[in-house]
C-alpha positions as a Markdown table, in Angstrom:
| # | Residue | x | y | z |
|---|---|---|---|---|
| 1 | Unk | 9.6 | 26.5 | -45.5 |
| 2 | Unk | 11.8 | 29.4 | -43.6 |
| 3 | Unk | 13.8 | 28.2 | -40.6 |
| 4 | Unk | 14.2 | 30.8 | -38.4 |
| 5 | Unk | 17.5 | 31.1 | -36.6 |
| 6 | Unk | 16.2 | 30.8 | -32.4 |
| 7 | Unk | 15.4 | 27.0 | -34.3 |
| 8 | Unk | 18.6 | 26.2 | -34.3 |
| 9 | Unk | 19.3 | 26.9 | -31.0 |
| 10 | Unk | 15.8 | 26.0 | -29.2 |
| 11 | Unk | 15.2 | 22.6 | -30.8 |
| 12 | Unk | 18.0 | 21.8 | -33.7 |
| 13 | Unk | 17.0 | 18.0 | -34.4 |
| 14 | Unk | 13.1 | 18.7 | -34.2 |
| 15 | Unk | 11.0 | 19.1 | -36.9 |
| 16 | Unk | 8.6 | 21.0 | -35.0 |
| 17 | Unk | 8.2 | 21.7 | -31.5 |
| 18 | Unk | 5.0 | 21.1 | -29.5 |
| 19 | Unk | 3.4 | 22.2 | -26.3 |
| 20 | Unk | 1.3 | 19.5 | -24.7 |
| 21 | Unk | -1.7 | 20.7 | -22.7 |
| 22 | Unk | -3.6 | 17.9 | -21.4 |
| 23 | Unk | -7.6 | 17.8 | -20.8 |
| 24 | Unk | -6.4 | 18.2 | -16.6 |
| 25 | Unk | -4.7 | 21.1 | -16.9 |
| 26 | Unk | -7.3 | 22.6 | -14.9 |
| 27 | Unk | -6.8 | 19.8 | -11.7 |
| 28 | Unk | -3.1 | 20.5 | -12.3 |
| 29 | Unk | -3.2 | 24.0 | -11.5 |
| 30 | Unk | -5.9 | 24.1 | -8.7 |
| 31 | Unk | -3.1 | 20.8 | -7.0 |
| 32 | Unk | -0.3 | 23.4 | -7.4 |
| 33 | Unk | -2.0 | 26.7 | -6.3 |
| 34 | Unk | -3.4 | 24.5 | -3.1 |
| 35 | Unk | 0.5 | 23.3 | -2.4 |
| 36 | Unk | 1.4 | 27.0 | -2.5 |
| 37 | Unk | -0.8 | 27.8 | 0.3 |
| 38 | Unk | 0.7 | 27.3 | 4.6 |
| 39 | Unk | -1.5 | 24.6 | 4.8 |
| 40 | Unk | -0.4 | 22.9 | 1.5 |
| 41 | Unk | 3.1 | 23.8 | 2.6 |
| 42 | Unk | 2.5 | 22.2 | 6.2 |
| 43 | Unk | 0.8 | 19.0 | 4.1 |
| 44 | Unk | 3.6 | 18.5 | 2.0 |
| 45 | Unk | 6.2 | 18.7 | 5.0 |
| 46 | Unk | 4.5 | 15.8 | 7.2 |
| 47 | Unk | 4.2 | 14.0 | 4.2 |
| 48 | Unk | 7.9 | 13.9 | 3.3 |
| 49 | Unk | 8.8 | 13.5 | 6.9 |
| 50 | Unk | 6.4 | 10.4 | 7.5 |
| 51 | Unk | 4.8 | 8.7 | 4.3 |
| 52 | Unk | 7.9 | 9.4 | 1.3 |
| 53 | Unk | 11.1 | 8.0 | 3.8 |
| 54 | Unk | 8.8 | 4.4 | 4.3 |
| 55 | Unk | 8.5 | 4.2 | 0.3 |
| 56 | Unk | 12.2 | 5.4 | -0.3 |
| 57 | Unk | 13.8 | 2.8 | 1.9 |
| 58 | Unk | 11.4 | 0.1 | 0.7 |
| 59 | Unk | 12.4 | 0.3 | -2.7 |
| 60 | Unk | 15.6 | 1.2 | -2.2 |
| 61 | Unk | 17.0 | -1.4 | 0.3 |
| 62 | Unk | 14.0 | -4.0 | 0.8 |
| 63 | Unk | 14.0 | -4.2 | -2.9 |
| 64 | Unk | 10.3 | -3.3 | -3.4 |
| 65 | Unk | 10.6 | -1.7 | -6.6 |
| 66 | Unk | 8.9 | -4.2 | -8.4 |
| 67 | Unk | 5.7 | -6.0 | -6.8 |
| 68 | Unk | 5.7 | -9.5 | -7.9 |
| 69 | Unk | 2.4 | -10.1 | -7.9 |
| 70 | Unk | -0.4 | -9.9 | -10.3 |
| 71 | Unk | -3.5 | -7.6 | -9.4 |
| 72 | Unk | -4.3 | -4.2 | -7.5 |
| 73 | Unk | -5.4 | -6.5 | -4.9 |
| 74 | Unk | -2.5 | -8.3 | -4.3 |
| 75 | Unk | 0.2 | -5.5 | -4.7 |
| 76 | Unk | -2.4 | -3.7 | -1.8 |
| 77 | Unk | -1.4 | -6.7 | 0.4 |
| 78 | Unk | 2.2 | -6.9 | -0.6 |
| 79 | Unk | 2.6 | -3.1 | 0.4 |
| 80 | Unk | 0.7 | -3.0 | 3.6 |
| 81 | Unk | 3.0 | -6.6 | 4.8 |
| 82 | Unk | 5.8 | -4.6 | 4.0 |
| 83 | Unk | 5.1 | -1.6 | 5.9 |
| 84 | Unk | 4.2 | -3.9 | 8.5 |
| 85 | Unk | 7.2 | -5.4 | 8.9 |
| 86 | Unk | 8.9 | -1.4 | 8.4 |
| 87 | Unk | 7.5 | -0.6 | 11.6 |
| 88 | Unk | 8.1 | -3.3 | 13.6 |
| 89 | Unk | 11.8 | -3.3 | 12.9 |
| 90 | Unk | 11.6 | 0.3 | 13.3 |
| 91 | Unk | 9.8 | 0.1 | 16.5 |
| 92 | Unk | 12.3 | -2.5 | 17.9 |
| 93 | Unk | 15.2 | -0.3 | 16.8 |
| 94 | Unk | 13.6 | 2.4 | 19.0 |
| 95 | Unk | 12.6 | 0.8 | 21.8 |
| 96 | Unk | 15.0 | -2.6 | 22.4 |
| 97 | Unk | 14.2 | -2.9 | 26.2 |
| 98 | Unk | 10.7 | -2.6 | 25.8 |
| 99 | Unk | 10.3 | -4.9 | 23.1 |
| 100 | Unk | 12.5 | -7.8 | 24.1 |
| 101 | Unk | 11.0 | -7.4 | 27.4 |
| 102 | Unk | 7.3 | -7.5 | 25.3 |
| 103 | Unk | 9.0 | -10.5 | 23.6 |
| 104 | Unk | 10.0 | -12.2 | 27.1 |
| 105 | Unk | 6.8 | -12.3 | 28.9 |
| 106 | Unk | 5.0 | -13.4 | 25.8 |
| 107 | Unk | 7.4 | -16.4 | 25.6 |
| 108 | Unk | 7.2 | -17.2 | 29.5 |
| 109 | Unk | 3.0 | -17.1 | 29.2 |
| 110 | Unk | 3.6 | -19.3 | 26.0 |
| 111 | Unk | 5.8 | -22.1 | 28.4 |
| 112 | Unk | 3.7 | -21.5 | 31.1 |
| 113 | Unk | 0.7 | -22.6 | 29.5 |
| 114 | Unk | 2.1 | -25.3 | 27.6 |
| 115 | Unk | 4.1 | -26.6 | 30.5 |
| 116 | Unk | 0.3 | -26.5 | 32.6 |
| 117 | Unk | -1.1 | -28.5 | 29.7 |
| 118 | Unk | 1.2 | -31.0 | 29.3 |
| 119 | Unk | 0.7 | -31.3 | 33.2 |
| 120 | Unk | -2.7 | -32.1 | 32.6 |
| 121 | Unk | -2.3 | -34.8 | 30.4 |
| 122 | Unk | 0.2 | -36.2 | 32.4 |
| 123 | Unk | -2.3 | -36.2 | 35.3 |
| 124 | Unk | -4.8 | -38.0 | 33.3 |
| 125 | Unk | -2.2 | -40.3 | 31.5 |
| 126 | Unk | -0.6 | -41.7 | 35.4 |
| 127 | Unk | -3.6 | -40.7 | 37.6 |
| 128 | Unk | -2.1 | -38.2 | 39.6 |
| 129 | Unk | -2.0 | -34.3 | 39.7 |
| 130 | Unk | 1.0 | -32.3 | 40.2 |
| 131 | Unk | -0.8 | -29.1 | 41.6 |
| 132 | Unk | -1.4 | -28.7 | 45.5 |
């Protein structure tokens, strides 16, 4: 067997060297002629500016790398609770007036109508009604 000397240089601890082409070489190529295009360009853009950051900082800081759960199913749910919760700190972060203000009303409805309930049963319990 005759080595020749671009060996050396190209692949020196190889035996041989191989070029993999897979059966979806076609699909391959048709995906990166369609990302070359304005639109695919335009795609790829919102994508990185909306989809890829969530992901990132998910299993970056909210340690989402690993799913620990068992099933398609399950990981499904995990990732959609945590993109959930994404937003809603990340809406809250945005908008801190509106949503404590969101978060205020809800809680004085809340009291409201358990304070109007527990009136009720007081009314029955004594035999008299607090309301005019």
């Amino acid at each position: 067997m005759r080595v020749l000397p671009i060996k050396q240089k190209c692949i020196p601890k190889a035996g041989t060297k191989r070029i993999v082409k897979t059966i979806y070489e076609e699909e391959y190529q048709r995906a990166y002629l369609r990302q070359q295009t304005t639109a695919g360009k335009r795609m790829k853009g919102l994508r990185q500016g909306t989809v890829e950051p969530v992901f990132g900082s998910l299993t970056q800081y909210y340690g989402l790398n690993k799913i620990p759960v068992l099933g398609i199913d399950g990981a499904h749910k995990t990732m959609l609770m945590a993109a959930i919760a994404f937003n809603i700190k990340k809406y809250i972060k945005c908008h801190p007036n509106k949503a404590a203000e969101d978060a205020l009303h809800k809680a004085k409805d809340y009291l409201s109508e358990q304070l109007n309930i527990l009136t009720c049963h007081l009314g029955a319990e004594f035999g008299f009604s607090l309301r005019p």
